[in-house]
C-alpha positions as CSV (number, residue, x, y, z in Angstrom):
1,X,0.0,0.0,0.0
2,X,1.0,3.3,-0.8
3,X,1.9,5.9,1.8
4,X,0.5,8.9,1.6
5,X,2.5,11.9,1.9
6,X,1.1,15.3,2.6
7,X,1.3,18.5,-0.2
8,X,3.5,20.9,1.7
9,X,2.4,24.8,2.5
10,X,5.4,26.7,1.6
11,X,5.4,29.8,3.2
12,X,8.9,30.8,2.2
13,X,7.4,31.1,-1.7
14,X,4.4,32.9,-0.3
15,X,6.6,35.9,1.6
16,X,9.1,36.3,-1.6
17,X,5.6,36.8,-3.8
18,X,4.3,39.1,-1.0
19,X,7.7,40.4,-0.9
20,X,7.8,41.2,-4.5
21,X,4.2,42.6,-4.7
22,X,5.2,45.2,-2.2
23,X,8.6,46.0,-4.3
24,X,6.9,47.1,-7.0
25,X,4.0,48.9,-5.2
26,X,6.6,50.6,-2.9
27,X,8.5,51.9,-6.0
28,X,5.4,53.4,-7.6
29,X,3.9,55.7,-5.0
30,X,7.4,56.4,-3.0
31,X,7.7,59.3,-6.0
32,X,4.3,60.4,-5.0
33,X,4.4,59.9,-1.6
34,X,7.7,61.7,-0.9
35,X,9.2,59.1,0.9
36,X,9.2,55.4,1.7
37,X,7.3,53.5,4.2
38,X,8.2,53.7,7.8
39,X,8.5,50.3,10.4
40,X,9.9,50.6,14.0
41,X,11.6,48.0,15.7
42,X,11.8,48.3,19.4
43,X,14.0,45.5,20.9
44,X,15.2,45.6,24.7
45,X,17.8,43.3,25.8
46,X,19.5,40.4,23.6
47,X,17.6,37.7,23.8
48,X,19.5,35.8,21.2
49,X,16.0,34.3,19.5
50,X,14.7,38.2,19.3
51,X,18.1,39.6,17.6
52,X,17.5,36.9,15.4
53,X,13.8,37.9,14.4
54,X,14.9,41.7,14.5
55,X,17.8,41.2,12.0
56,X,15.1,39.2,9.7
57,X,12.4,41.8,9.6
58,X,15.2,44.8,9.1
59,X,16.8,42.6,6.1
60,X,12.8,42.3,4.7
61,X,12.2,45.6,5.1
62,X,15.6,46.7,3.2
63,X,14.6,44.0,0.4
64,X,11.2,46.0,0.0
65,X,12.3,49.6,0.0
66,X,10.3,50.0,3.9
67,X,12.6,52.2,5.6
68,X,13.6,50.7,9.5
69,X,13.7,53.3,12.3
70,X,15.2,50.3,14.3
71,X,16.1,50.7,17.8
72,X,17.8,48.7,19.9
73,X,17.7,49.1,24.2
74,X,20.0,47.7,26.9
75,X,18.4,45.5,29.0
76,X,18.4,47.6,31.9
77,X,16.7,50.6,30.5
78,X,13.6,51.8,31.9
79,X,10.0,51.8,30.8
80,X,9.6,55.8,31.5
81,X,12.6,55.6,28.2
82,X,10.5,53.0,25.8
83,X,7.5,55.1,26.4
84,X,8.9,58.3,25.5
85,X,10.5,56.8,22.5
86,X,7.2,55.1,21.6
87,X,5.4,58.6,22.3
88,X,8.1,60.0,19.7
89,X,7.2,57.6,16.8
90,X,3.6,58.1,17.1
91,X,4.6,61.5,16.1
92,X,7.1,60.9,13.7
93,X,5.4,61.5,9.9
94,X,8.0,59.1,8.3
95,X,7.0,55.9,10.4
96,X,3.9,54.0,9.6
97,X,4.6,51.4,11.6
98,X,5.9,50.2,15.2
99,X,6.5,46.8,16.9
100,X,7.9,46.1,20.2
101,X,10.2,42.7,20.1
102,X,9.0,40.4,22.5
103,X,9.5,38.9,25.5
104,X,10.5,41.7,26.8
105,X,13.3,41.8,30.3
106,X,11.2,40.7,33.5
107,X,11.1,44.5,34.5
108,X,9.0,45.5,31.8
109,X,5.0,45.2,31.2
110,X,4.6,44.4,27.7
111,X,1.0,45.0,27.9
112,X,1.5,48.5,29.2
113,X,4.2,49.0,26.3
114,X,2.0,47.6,23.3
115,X,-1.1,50.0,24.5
116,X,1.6,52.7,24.2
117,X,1.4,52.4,20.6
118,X,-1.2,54.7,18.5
119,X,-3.4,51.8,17.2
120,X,-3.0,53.2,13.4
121,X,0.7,52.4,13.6
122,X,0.3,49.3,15.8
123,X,2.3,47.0,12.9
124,X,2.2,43.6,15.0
125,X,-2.0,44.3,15.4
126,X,-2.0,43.4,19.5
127,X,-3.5,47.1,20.2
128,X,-6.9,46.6,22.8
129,X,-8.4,48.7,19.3
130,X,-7.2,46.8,16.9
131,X,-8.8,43.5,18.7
132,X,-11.6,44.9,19.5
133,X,-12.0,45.4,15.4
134,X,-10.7,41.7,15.0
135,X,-13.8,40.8,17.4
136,X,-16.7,43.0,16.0
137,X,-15.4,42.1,12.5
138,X,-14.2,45.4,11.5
139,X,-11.5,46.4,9.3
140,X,-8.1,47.2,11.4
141,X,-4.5,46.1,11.7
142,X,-4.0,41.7,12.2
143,X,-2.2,40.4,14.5
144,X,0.9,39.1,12.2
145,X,1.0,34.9,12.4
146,X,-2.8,34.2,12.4
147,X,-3.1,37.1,9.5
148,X,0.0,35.0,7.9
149,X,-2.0,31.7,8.5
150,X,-5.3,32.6,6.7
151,X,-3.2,34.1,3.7
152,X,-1.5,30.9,3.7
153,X,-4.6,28.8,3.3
154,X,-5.9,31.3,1.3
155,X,-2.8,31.2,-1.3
156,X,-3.4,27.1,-1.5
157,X,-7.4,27.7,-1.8
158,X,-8.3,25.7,0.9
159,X,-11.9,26.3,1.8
160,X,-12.4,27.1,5.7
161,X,-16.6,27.6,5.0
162,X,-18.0,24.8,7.0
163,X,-14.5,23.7,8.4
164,X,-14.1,22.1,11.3
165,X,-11.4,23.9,13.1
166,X,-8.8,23.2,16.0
167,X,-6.8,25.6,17.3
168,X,-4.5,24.5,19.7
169,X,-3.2,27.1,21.7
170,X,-5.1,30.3,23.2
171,X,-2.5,33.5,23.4
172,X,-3.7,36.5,22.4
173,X,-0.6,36.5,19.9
174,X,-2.1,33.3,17.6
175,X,-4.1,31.3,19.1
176,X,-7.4,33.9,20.2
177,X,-6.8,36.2,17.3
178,X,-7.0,32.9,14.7
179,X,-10.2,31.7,16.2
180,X,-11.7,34.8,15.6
181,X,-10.2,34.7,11.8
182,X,-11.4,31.5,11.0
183,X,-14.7,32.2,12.7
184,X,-15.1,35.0,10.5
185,X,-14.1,32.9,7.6
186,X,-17.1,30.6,8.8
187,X,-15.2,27.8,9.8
188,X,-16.6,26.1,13.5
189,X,-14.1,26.4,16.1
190,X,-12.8,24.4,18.8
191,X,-10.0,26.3,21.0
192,X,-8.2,23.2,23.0
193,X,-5.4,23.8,25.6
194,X,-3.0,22.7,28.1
195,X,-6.1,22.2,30.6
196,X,-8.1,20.6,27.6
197,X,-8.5,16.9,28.4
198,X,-7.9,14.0,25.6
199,X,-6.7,16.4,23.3
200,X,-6.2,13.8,20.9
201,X,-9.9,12.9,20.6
202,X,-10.1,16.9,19.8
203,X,-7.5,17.0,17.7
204,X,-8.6,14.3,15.2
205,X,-12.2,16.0,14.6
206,X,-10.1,18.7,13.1
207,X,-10.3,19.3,8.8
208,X,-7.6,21.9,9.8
209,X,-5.5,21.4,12.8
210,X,-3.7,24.7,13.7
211,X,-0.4,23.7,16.7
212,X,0.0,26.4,18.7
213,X,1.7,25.6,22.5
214,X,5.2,26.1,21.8
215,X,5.7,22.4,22.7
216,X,8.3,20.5,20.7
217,X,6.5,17.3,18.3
218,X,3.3,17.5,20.6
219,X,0.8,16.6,18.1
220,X,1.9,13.3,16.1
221,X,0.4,11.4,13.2
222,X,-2.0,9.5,15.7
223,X,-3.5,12.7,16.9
224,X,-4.3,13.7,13.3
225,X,-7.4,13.5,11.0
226,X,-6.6,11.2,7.4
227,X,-6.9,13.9,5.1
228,X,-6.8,17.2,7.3
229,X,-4.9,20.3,6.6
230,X,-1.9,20.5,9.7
231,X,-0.9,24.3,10.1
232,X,2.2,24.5,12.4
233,X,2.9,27.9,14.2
234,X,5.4,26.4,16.9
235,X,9.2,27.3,16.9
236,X,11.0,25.1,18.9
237,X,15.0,25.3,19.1
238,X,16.3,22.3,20.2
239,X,20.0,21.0,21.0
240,X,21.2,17.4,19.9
241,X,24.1,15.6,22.3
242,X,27.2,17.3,20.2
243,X,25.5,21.0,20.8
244,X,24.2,21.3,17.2
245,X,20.7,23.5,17.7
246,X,17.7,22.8,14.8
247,X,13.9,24.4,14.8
248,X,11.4,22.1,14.8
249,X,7.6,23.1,15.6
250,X,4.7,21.4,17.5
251,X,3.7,19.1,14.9
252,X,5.9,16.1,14.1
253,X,6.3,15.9,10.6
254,X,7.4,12.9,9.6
255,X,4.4,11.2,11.3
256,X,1.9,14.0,10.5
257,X,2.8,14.4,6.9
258,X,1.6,10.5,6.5
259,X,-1.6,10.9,7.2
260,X,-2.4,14.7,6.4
261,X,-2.9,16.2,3.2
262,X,-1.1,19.6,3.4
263,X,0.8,20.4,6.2
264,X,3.8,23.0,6.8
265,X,7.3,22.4,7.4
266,X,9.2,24.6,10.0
267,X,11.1,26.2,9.1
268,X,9.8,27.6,5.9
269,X,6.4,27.7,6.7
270,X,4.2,30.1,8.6
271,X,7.1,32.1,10.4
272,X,8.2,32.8,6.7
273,X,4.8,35.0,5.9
274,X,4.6,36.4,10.1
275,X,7.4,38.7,8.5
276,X,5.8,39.3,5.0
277,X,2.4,40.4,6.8
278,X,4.7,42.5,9.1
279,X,5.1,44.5,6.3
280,X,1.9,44.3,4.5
281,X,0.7,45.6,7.7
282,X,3.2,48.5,7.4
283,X,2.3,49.2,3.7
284,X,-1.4,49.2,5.3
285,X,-0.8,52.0,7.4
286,X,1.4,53.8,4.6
287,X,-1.4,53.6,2.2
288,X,-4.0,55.3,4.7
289,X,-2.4,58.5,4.7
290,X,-2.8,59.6,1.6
């Protein structure tokens, strides 16, 4: 018998045509415009993951002619200094969009940070507003990795009408914000967690299956619907015995992608198009000002 293996969801092609879109959209209105789009990177500290992420989303930004107003904290330094500086880009005319790196140093109340943030500039779409428009269906600024999710399946024309969905995973950076996506794309929703019981027996109702715990391999070929769609958001570094480190994500794929019928690798998948809507959002915000 033959095994089946799953059609993969390659996020990496869908940022460089997002990417590319942007190029040439940038390139016609900058002339107009009078300058370039504008996207703030606040990062405190040097968490080594967040440098990482920083240095992508500058590089993306440079690739698509968005201009970075970048700035980078020691980890001591105070909130009374982020919010001034946060303060200062909601004035500055040149920057369209602004994004706090997180996790942020203990010290520091993220929450208190992101409100900061005028809600028309909010690029990573975690502003009380911008949720609030997520919620009553309104048109606003999305949260980056759900956004990137629904463009993904969107890009492969899967049909979430009638779905059923399970999201596993309930932070208000993926997991609540994609509920209330794929609820709006009228899918039926099911929102299982780490105090959800048998998850399994949730996770195999699922005709997409969205892995969102940050859990290395917790959802295996067993746990999966013959024929479902596997979305992976999880990022998971892990060491081997001679110190080499690799990514993997909450699915594992070699099982999953036996049984599934698209799935997403990682990397290369959804953290691939997180960045891409990071600067559609930008581009958003860019566009609304003229």
């Amino acid at each position: 018998m033959e095994i089946q293996t799953a059609k993969i969801l390659d996020g990496k092609a869908l940022s460089t045509k997002i990417q590319h879109q942007l190029t040439t959209q940038i390139q016609e209105l900058q002339p107009k415009v009078g300058r370039p789009p504008g996207l703030a990177v606040l990062m405190v500290g040097d968490n080594p993951g967040s440098v990482a992420y920083v240095r992508n989303k500058e590089r993306a930004c440079e690739k698509v002619g968005i201009a970075s107003f970048g700035r980078h904290f020691p980890t001591q330094t105070s909130s009374a200094e982020i919010e001034d500086t946060i303060a200062a880009l909601n004035q500055d005319e040149r920057v369209d969009g602004i994004l706090v790196q997180l996790p942020l140093p203990e010290h520091l109340d993220s929450v208190k940070l992101l409100n900061q943030i005028a809600p028309d500039k909010d690029a990573d779409g975690l502003h009380p507003v911008n949720m609030g428009k997520l919620v009553r269906g309104e048109e606003g600024l999305r949260s980056c990795t759900p956004a990137g999710v629904m463009r993904l399946l969107e890009e492969y024309k899967i049909q979430v009408q009638g779905k059923q969905a399970v999201v596993l995973g309930r932070s208000i950076l993926v997991g609540k914000p994609l509920a209330l996506m794929l609820l709006e794309a009228n899918a039926t929703v099911t929102v299982a967690h780490s105090r959800s019981h048998n998850i399994a027996s949730i996770t195999k109702t699922a005709d997409i299956l969205i892995a969102a715990v940050g859990r290395s391999e917790l959802i295996t070929g067993d746990m999966v619907k013959p024929g479902a769609i596997v979305v992976d958001v999880g990022i998971n570094r892990v060491v081997d015995q001679n110190g080499n480190s690799r990514l993997i994500g909450d699915v594992h794929f070699e099982s999953a992608s036996k049984v599934a019928e698209y799935i997403t690798p990682v990397p290369g998948g959804v953290g691939a198009v997180t960045v891409a809507m990071l600067l559609q959002n930008t581009f958003s915000s860019y566009l609304k000002k003229f």
